[in-house]
C-alpha positions as CSV (number, residue, x, y, z in Angstrom):
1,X,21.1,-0.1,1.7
2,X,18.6,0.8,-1.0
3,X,15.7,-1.4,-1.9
4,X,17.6,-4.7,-4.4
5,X,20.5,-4.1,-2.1
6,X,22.6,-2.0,-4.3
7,X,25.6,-2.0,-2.1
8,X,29.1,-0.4,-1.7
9,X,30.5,-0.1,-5.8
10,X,34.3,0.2,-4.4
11,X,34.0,-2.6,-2.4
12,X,36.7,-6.1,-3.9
13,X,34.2,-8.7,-4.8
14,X,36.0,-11.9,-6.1
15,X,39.1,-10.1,-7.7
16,X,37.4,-6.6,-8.6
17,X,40.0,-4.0,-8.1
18,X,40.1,-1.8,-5.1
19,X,39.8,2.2,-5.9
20,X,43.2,3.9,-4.7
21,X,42.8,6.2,-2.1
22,X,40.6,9.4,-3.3
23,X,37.9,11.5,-1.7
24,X,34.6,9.9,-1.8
25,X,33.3,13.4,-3.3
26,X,34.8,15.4,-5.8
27,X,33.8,18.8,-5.4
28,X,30.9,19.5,-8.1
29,X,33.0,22.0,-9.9
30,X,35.6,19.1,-10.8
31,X,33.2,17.8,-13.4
32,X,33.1,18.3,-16.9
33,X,29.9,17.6,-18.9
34,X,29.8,15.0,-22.3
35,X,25.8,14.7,-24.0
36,X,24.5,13.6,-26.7
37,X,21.9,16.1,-26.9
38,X,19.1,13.8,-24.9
39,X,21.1,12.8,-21.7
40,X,24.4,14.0,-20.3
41,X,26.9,12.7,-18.2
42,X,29.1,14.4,-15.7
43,X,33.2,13.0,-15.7
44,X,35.0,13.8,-12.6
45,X,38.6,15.1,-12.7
46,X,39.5,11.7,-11.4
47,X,37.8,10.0,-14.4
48,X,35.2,8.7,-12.9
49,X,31.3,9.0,-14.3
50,X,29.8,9.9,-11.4
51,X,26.5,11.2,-13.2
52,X,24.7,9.5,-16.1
53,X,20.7,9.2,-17.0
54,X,20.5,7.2,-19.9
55,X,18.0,8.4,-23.0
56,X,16.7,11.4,-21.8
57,X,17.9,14.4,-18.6
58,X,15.5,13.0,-16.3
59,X,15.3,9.5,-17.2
60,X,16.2,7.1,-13.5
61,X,20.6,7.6,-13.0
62,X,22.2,4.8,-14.1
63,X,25.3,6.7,-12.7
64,X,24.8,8.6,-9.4
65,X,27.7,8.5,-7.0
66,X,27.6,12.2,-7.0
67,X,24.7,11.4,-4.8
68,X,26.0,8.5,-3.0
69,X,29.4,7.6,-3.3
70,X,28.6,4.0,-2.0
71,X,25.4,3.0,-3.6
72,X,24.9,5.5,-6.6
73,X,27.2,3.8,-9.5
74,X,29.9,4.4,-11.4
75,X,32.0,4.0,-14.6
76,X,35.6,4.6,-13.1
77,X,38.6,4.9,-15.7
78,X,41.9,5.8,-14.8
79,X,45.7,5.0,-14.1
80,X,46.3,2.2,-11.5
81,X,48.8,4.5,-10.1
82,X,49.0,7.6,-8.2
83,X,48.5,10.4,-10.9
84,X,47.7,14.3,-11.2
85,X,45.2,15.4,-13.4
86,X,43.9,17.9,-15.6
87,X,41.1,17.9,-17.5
88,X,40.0,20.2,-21.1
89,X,37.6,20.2,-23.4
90,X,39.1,19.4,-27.4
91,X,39.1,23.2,-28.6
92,X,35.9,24.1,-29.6
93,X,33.9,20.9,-29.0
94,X,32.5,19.2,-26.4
95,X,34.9,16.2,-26.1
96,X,36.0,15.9,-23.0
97,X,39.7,15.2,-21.9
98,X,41.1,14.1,-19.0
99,X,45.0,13.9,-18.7
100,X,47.2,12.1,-16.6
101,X,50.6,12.8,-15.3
102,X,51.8,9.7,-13.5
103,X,55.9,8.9,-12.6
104,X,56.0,6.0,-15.1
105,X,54.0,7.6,-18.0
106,X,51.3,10.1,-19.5
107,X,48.1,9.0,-20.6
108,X,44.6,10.4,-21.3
109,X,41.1,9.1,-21.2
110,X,38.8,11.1,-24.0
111,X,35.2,11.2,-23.1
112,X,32.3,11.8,-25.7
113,X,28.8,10.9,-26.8
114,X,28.5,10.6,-31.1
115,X,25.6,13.5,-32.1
116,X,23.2,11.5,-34.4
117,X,20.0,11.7,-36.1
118,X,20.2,8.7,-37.3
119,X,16.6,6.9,-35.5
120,X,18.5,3.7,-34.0
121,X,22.0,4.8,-33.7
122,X,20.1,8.0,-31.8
123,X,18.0,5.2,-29.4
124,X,21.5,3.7,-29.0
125,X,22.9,6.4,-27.0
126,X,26.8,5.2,-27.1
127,X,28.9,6.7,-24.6
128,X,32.3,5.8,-25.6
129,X,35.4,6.1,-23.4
130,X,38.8,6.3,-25.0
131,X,42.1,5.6,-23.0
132,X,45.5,6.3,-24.5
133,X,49.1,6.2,-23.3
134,X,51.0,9.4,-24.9
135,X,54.1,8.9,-22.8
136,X,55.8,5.8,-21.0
137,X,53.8,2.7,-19.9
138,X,51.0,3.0,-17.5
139,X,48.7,0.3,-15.7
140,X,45.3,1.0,-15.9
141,X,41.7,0.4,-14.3
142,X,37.8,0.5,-15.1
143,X,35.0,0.0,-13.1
144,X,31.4,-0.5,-14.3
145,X,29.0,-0.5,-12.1
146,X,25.6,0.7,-12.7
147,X,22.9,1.2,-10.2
148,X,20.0,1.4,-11.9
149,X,16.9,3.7,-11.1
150,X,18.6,5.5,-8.7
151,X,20.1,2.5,-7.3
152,X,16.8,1.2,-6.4
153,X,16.3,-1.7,-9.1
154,X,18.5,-4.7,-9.1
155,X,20.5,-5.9,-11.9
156,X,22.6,-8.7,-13.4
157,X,25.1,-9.0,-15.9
158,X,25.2,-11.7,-19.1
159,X,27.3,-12.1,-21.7
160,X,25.8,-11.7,-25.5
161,X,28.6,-12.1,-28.6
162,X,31.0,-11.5,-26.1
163,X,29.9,-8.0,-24.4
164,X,28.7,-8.1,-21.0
165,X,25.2,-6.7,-20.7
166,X,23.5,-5.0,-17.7
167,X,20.0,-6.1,-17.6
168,X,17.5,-3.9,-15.1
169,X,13.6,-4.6,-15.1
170,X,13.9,-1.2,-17.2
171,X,16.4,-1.7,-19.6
172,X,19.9,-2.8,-20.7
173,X,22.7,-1.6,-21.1
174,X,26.1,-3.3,-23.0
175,X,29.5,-2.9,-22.9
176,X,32.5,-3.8,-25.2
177,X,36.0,-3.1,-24.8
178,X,39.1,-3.8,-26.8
179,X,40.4,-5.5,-23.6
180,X,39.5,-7.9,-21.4
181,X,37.2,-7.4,-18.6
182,X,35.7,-9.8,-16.0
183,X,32.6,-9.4,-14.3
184,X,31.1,-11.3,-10.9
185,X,27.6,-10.8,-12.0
186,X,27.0,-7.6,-11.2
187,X,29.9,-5.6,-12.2
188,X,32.2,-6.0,-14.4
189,X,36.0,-4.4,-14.3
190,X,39.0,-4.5,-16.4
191,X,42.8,-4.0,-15.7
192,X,45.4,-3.8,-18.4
193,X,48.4,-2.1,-19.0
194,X,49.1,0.3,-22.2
195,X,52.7,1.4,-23.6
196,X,53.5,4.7,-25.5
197,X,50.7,5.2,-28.5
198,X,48.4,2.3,-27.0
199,X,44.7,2.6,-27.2
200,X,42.1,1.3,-25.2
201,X,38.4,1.8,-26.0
202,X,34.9,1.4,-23.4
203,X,31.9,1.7,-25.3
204,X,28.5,2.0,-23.3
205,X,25.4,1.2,-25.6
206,X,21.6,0.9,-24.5
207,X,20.5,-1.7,-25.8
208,X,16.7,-3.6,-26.3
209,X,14.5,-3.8,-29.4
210,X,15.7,-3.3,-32.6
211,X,19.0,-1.7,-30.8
212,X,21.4,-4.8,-30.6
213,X,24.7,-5.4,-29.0
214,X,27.5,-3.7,-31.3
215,X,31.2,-3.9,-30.7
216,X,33.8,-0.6,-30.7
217,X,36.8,-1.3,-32.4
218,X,39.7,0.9,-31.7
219,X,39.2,1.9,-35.6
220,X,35.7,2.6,-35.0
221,X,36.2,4.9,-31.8
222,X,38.4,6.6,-34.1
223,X,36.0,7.3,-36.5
224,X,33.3,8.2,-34.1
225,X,35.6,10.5,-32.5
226,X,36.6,12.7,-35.6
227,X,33.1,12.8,-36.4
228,X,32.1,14.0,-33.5
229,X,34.7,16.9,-33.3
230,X,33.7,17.5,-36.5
231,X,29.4,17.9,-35.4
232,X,30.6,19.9,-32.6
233,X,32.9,21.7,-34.5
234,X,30.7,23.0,-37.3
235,X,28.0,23.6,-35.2
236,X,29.9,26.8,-33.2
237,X,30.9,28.1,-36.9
238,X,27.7,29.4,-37.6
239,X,28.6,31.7,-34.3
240,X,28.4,35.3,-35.3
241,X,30.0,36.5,-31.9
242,X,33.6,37.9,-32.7
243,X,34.3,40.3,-29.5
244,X,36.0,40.0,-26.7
245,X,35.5,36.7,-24.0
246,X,35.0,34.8,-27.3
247,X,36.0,31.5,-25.9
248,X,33.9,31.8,-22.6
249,X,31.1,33.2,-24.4
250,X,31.7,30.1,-27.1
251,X,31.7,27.6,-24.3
252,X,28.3,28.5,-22.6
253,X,27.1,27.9,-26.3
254,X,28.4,25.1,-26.5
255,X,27.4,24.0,-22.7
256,X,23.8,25.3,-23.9
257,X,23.4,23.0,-26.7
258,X,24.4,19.4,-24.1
259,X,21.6,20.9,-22.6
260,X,18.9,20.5,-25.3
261,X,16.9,18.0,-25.9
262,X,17.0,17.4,-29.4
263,X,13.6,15.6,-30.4
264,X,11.6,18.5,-29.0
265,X,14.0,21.4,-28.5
266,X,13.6,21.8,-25.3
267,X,16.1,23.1,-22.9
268,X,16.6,21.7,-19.3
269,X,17.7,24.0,-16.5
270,X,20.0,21.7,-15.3
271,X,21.5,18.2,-16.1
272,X,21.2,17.2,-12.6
273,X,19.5,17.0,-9.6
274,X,19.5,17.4,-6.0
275,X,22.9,19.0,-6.1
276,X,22.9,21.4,-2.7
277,X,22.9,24.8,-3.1
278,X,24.2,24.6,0.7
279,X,26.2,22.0,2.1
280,X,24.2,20.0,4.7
281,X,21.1,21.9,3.9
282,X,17.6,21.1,2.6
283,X,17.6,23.5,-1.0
284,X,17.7,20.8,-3.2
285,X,16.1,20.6,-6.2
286,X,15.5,18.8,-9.9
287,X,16.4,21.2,-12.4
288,X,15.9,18.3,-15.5
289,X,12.8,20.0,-16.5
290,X,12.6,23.2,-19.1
291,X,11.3,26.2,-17.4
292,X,9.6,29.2,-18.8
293,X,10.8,32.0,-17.3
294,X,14.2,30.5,-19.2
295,X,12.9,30.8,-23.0
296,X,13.1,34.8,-23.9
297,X,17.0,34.6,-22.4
298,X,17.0,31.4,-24.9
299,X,15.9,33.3,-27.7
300,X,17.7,36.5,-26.7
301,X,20.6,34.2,-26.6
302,X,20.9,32.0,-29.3
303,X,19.4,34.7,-32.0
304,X,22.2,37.5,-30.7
305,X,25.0,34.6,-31.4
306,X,23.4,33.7,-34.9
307,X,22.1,30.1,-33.6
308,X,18.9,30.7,-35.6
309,X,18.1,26.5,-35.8
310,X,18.2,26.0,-31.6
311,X,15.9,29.5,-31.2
312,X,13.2,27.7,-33.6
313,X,13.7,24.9,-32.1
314,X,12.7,25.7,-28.7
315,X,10.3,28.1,-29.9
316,X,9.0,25.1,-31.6
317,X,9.1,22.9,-28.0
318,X,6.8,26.4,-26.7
319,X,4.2,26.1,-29.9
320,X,3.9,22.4,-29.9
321,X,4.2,21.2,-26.2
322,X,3.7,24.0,-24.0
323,X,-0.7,23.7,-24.0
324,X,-2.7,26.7,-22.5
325,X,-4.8,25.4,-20.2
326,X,-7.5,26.0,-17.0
327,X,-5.7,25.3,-13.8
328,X,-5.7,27.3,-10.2
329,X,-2.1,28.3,-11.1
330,X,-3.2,30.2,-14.7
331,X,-3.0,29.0,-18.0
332,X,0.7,28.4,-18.1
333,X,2.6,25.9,-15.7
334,X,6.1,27.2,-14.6
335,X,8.0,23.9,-15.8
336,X,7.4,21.3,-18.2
337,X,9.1,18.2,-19.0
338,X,11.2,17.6,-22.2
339,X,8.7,15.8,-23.8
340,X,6.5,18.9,-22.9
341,X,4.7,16.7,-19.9
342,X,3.0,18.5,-17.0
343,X,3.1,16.1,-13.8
344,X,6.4,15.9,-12.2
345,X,5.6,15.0,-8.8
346,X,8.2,15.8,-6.7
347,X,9.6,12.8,-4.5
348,X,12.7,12.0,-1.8
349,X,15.0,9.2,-2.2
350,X,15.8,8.0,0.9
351,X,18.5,5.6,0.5
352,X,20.9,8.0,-1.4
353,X,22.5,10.2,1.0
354,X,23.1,13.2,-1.3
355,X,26.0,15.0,-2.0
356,X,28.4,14.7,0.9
357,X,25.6,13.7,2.7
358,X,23.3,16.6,1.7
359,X,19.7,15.3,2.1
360,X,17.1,14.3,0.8
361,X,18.0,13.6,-3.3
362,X,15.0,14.8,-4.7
363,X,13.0,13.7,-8.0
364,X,10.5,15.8,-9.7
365,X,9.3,19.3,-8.8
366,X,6.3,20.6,-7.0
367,X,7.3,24.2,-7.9
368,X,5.5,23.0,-10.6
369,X,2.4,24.0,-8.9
370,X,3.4,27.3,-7.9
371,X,2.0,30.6,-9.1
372,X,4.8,32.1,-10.7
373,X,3.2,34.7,-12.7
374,X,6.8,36.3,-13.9
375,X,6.7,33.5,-16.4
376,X,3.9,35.3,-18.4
377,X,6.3,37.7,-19.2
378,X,9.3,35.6,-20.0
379,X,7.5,33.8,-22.6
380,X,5.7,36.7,-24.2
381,X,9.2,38.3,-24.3
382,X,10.0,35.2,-25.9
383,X,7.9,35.4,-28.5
384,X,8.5,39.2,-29.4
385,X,12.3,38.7,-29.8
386,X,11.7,35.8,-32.1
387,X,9.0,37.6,-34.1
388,X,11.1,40.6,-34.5
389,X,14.8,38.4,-35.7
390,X,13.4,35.4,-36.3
391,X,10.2,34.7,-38.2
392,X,7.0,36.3,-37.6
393,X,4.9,34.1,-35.7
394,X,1.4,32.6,-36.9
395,X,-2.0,33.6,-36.7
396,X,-2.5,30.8,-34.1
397,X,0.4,31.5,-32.6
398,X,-1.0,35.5,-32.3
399,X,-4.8,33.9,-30.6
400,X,-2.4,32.4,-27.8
401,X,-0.3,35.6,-26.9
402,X,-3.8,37.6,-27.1
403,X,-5.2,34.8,-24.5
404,X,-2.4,34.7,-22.3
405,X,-2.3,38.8,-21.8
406,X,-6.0,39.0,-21.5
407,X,-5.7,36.3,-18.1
408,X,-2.6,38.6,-17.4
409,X,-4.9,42.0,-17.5
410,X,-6.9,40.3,-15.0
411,X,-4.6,38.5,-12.6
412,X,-1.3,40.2,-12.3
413,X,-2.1,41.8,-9.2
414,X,-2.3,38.5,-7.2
415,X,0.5,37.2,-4.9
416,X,2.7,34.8,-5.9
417,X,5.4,32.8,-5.2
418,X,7.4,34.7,-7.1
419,X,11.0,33.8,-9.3
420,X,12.7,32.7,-6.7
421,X,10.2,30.1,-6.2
422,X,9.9,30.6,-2.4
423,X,7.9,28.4,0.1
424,X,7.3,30.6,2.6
425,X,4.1,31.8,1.4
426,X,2.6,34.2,-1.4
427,X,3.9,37.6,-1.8
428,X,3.3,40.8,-3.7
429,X,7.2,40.0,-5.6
430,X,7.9,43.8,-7.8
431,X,9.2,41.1,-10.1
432,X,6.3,39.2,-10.9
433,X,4.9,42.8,-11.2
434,X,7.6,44.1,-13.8
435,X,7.2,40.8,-15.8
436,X,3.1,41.2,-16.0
437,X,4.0,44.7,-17.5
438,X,6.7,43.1,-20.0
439,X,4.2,40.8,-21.0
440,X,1.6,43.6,-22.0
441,X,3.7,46.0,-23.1
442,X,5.8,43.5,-25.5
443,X,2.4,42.0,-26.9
444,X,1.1,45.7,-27.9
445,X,4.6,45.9,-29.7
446,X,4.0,42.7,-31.6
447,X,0.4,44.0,-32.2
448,X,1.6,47.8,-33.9
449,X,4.4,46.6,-36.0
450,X,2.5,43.9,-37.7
451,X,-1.2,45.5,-37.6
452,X,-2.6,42.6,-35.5
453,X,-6.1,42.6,-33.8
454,X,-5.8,43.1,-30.3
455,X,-8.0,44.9,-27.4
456,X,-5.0,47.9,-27.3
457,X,-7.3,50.6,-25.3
458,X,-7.3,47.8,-22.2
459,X,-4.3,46.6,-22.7
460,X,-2.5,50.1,-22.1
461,X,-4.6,50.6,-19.4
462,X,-3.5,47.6,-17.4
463,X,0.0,47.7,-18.5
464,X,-0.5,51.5,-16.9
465,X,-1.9,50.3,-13.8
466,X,1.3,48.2,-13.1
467,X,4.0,50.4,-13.9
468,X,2.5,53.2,-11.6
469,X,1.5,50.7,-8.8
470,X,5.3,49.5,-9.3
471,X,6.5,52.9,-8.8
472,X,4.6,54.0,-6.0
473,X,4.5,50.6,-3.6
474,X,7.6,48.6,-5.3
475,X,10.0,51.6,-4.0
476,X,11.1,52.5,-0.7
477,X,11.9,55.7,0.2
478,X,13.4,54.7,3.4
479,X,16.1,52.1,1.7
480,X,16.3,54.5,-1.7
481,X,15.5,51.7,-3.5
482,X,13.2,49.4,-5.6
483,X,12.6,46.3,-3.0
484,X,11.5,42.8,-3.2
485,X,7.7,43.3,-2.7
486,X,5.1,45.9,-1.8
487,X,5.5,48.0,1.0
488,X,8.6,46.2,2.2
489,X,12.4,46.9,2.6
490,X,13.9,43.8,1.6
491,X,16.7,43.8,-0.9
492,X,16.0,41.3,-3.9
493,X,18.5,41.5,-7.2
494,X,15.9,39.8,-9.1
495,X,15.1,44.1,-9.5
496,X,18.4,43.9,-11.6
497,X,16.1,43.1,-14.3
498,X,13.8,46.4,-14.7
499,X,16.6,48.3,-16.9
500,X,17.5,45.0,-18.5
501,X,13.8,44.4,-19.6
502,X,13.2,48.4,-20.6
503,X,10.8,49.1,-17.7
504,X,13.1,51.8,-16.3
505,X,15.7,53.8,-17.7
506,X,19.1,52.8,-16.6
507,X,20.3,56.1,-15.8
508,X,17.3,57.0,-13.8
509,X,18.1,58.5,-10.4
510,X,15.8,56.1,-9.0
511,X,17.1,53.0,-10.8
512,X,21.3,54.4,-9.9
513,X,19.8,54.8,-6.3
514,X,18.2,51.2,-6.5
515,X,22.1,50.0,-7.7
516,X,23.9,51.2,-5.0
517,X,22.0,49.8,-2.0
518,X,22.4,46.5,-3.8
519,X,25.9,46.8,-4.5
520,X,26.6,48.1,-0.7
521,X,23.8,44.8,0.4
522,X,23.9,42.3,-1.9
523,X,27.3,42.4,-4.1
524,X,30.2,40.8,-2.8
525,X,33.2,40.8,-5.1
526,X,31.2,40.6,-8.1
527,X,29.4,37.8,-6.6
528,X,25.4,39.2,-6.0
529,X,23.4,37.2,-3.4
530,X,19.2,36.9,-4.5
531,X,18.1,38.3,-1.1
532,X,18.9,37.7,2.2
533,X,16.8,35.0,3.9
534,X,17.1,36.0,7.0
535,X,15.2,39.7,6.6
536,X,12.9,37.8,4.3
537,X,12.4,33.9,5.0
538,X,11.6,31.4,2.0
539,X,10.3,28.8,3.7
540,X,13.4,26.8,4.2
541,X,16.3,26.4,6.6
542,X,20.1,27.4,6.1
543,X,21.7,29.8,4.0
544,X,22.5,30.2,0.3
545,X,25.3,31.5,-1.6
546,X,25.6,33.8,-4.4
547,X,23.2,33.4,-7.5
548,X,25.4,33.2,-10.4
549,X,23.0,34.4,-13.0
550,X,22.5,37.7,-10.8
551,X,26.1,38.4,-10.9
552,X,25.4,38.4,-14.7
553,X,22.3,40.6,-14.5
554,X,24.7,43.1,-12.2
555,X,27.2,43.3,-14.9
556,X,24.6,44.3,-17.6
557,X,23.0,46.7,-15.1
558,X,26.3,48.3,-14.7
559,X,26.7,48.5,-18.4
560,X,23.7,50.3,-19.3
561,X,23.9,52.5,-16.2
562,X,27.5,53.7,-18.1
563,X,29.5,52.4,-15.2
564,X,31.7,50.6,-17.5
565,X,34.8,50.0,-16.0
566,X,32.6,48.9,-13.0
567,X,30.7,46.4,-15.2
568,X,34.1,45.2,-17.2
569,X,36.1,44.6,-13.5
570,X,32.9,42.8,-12.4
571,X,32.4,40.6,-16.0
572,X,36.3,39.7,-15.4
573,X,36.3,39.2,-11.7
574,X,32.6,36.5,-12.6
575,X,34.8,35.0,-15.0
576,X,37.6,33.8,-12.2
577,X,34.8,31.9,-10.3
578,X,34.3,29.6,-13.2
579,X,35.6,25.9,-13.4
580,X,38.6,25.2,-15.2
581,X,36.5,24.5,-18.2
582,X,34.3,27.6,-18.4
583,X,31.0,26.2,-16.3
584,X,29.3,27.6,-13.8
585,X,27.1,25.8,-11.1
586,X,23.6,27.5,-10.0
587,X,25.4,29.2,-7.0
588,X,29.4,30.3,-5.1
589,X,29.9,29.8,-1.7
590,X,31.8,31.7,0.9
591,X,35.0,31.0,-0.6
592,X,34.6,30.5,-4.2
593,X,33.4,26.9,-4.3
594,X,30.2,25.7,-6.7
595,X,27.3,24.7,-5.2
596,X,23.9,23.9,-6.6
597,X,22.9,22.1,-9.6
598,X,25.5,21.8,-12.4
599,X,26.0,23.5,-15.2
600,X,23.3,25.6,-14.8
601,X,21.9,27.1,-18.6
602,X,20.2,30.0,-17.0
603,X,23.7,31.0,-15.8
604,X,25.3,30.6,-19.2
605,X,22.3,32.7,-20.6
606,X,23.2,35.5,-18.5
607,X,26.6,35.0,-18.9
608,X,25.8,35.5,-22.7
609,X,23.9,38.4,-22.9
610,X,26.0,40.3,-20.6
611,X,29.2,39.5,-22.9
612,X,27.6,40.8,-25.8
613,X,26.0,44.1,-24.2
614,X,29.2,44.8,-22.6
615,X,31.3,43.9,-25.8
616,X,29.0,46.5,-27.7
617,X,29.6,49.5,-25.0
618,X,33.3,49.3,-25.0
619,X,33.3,49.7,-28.5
């Protein structure tokens, strides 16, 4: 029991209802995701929140029984009956619908979070849950009960103007409904019964300071809910994307934009955390931090579909947060948080079990210390593909780049820890290589095409140095291949990325040699493991499963190589292992199943670029 003696949330406690019978897990790809564009929350297929950090991604859960079933929390809404289920998002929104079919009756349980600027509405952070009976009569039940800080703080409940409020040493949180609820002090449940065209409305509001208690009328949910089909609705017009995987394509950019945080731009990798990327095993991470080696894909991204605002915007978070600065890892950390913060100690919760019972749940990140020096790249890429569709960047912004690839002219031939952020010790990784040479190579492209000052005669000479020393100790003439570091044979498909990033051409015998040992290793039905841990250990015990956004890199490989049919069987086959809303978990296990932190944006990147590249060769 965790510290404040959170306790079972299922348990009947002076009348609460019991759950019906259900698995205490969900498997992580029956969730859909609702946000309001500074926290998200994850809705189960069974309509239970089973994930929620209020005000910002990596704020303490208030919601976590992904991560424990018992002592986590959780806002449970659904039929008091037994029920199938499907679940949708409105078309072309992210409202969030969860349907169902029952013997007696039909009824639905629409999930969103209102998109506002407006500075206390915003603080407000409303989470509103709206239950309706389409057919017959059906009984119904909710269940709130937070756990606050990761189920580590205590609570208690009191009643203000009639709304029972959650009070935590950290904050409160209030809820009204338009029926009747009880509460024994520390939860508070409701159950009622709704006919054909019968509403019920939850409304979850944090509360404190100028932020008051405010009720939610059925008229009012109404409102909020047109309006926020309507936000969602004219924010995907100004898409310019009209080829083919249009909805999937329109979904990741819709799943991109839960993930941003709104008063800085940033972009997390992740909503969640600690979400295994094997079952039982130790690879689990907080991914509630914006890395990066994520922001050229951003750009790349967001400019290809026309989404010229969110590019600026997290080019902005780059210019304004990201601060270049002395440290034994290099001027640039790897991760930052969304408030462009650099310390995120990395810490174990001991008293959540994890996700069927993967532990430890971790918080924070000491990969933040590594020496990833791939992200040099990623960032200068960045800041090219902005400059060149965006708007050309400032003079200040031009003494930064020249900074950051001078320190790259003198340090890219250290080991690293490389992009797969290993912990089995520093390596000469070809990729961290091959992104030291983007790095240069882009910033003497910025440099000719605007006639900026910059040391070019050493800059080409270093950018030299790495392609040839990529060429002659990054391939192996043994395996036929490009490999994972110097002077090895190991298989990595993080080499997907030298045609993608123009280092090699794609129809180079080499590079066609380089994707056939890793579609005869490392591709299995579309699905493209990183590397194999076992011919080259990380660090860390167990396996892994396929890495999503390499399946993504394959297909664009594939596509520039001119193995189209290849890349278009592959795209389609990827497309299968989605949810049954379009997302797309960090990894796919043996059989099909997503595993790792959920939805993942680098995935949905990928998943992105490779639409449009592909769309474009077909013709």
């Amino acid at each position: 029991m965790p510290p404040g003696g959170g306790g079972p949330v299922t348990e009947a406690r002076k009348g609460a209802p019991a759950r019906l019978d259900s698995p205490r897990y969900l498997p992580i790809s029956e969730h859909g995701l609702i946000g309001d564009l500074r926290s998200a929350a994850l809705v189960g297929t069974n309509g239970t929140i089973d994930w929620y950090c209020c005000g910002r991604f990596d704020a303490p859960s208030v919601f976590a029984s992904i991560l424990d079933a018992e002592r986590g929390g959780c806002f449970e809404l659904a039929p008091d009956v037994a029920a199938r289920t499907k679940q949708f998002y409105f078309p072309d929104t992210n409202v969030l619908i969860t349907r169902f079919f029952a013997e007696d009756g039909v009824g639905e349980v629409q999930d969103f979070m209102p998109v506002t600027d407006d500075g206390i509405e915003a603080d407000r952070h409303r989470l509103i849950r709206r239950v309706i009976c389409v057919r017959g009569t059906l009984p119904f039940r909710a269940l709130v009960a937070p756990r606050f800080g990761y189920g580590a703080q205590q609570h208690t409940v009191r009643t203000d103007g009639g709304c029972p409020v959650f009070e935590s040493p950290a904050f409160s949180l209030a809820l009204t409904a338009s029926v009747p609820v009880e509460t024994d002090g520390r939860d508070v449940w409701s159950l009622f019964k709704l006919s054909e065209g019968e509403t019920a409305v939850f409304a979850l509001d944090r509360v404190g300071g100028p932020v008051e208690p405010r009720g939610c009328a059925v008229a009012e949910a109404e409102q909020l809910f047109d309006a926020t089909v309507r936000y969602w609705r004219q924010w995907l017009s100004k898409s310019r994307y009209r080829g083919r995987w249009r909805e999937m394509v329109h979904r990741s950019a819709l799943t991109l934009k839960l993930l941003t945080y709104a008063p800085t731009g940033a972009i997390v990798a992740a909503p969640t955390t600690s979400l295994p990327e094997q079952i039982g095993g130790e690879r689990n991470w907080d991914y509630r931090y914006v890395w990066i080696r994520d922001a050229a894909f951003c750009v790349y991204a967001m400019m290809r579909l026309g989404f010229t605002d969110e590019a600026r915007a997290f080019m902005g978070f780059l210019n304004d947060h990201v601060c270049v600065s002395c440290s034994a890892a290099g001027p640039l950390q790897i991760m930052y948080g969304v408030d462009g913060r650099k310390e995120l100690p990395e810490l174990e919760v001991p008293h959540l079990e994890g996700y069927l019972c993967s532990a430890p749940v971790r918080i924070g990140n000491s990969a933040v210390d590594q020496l990833q020096l791939d992200i040099y790249g990623a960032l200068v890429d960045s800041i090219y593909l902005y400059d060149k569709w965006g708007e050309p960047i400032s003079s200040a912004h031009w003494d930064t780049v020249c900074e950051l690839v001078d320190w790259v002219c003198e340090h890219w031939d250290q080991p690293d820890e490389g992009v797969w952020e290993t912990r089995g010790g520093r390596k000469n990784f070809l990729y961290s290589r091959l992104m030291c040479w983007v790095a240069i190579e882009r910033a003497m492209r910025i440099a000719r095409r605007r006639g900026l000052p910059a040391d070019m005669a050493r800059w080409g000479t270093q950018r030299d140095r790495i392609y040839r020393r990529i060429m002659a100790r990054g391939w192996s003439p043994e395996r036929k291949a490009f490999v994972q570091h110097e002077d090895g044979d190991v298989l990595d498909a993080s080499v997907l990325m030298m045609p993608l990033s123009k280092f090699i051409s794609p129809t180079d015998p080499k590079w066609l040699s380089t994707l056939d040992a890793l579609g005869d290793e490392l591709v299995s039905d579309s699905l493209v493991y990183r590397y194999d841990p076992q011919a080259s250990p990380d660090g860390l015990r167990g396996e892994e499963g396929t890495f999503s956004i390499c399946s993504f890199w394959y297909v664009e490989a594939l596509t520039r190589a001119g193995r189209l049919d290849d890349a278009r069987l592959a795209f389609e086959k990827m497309l299968t292992y989605a949810n049954h809303l379009g997302l797309y978990a960090e990894e796919i296990g043996r059989t099909g199943e997503q595993n790792g932190n959920f939805p993942q944006a680098f995935t949905h990147l990928a998943l992105i670029s490779a639409a449009f590249n592909l769309d474009k060769a077909l013709g």
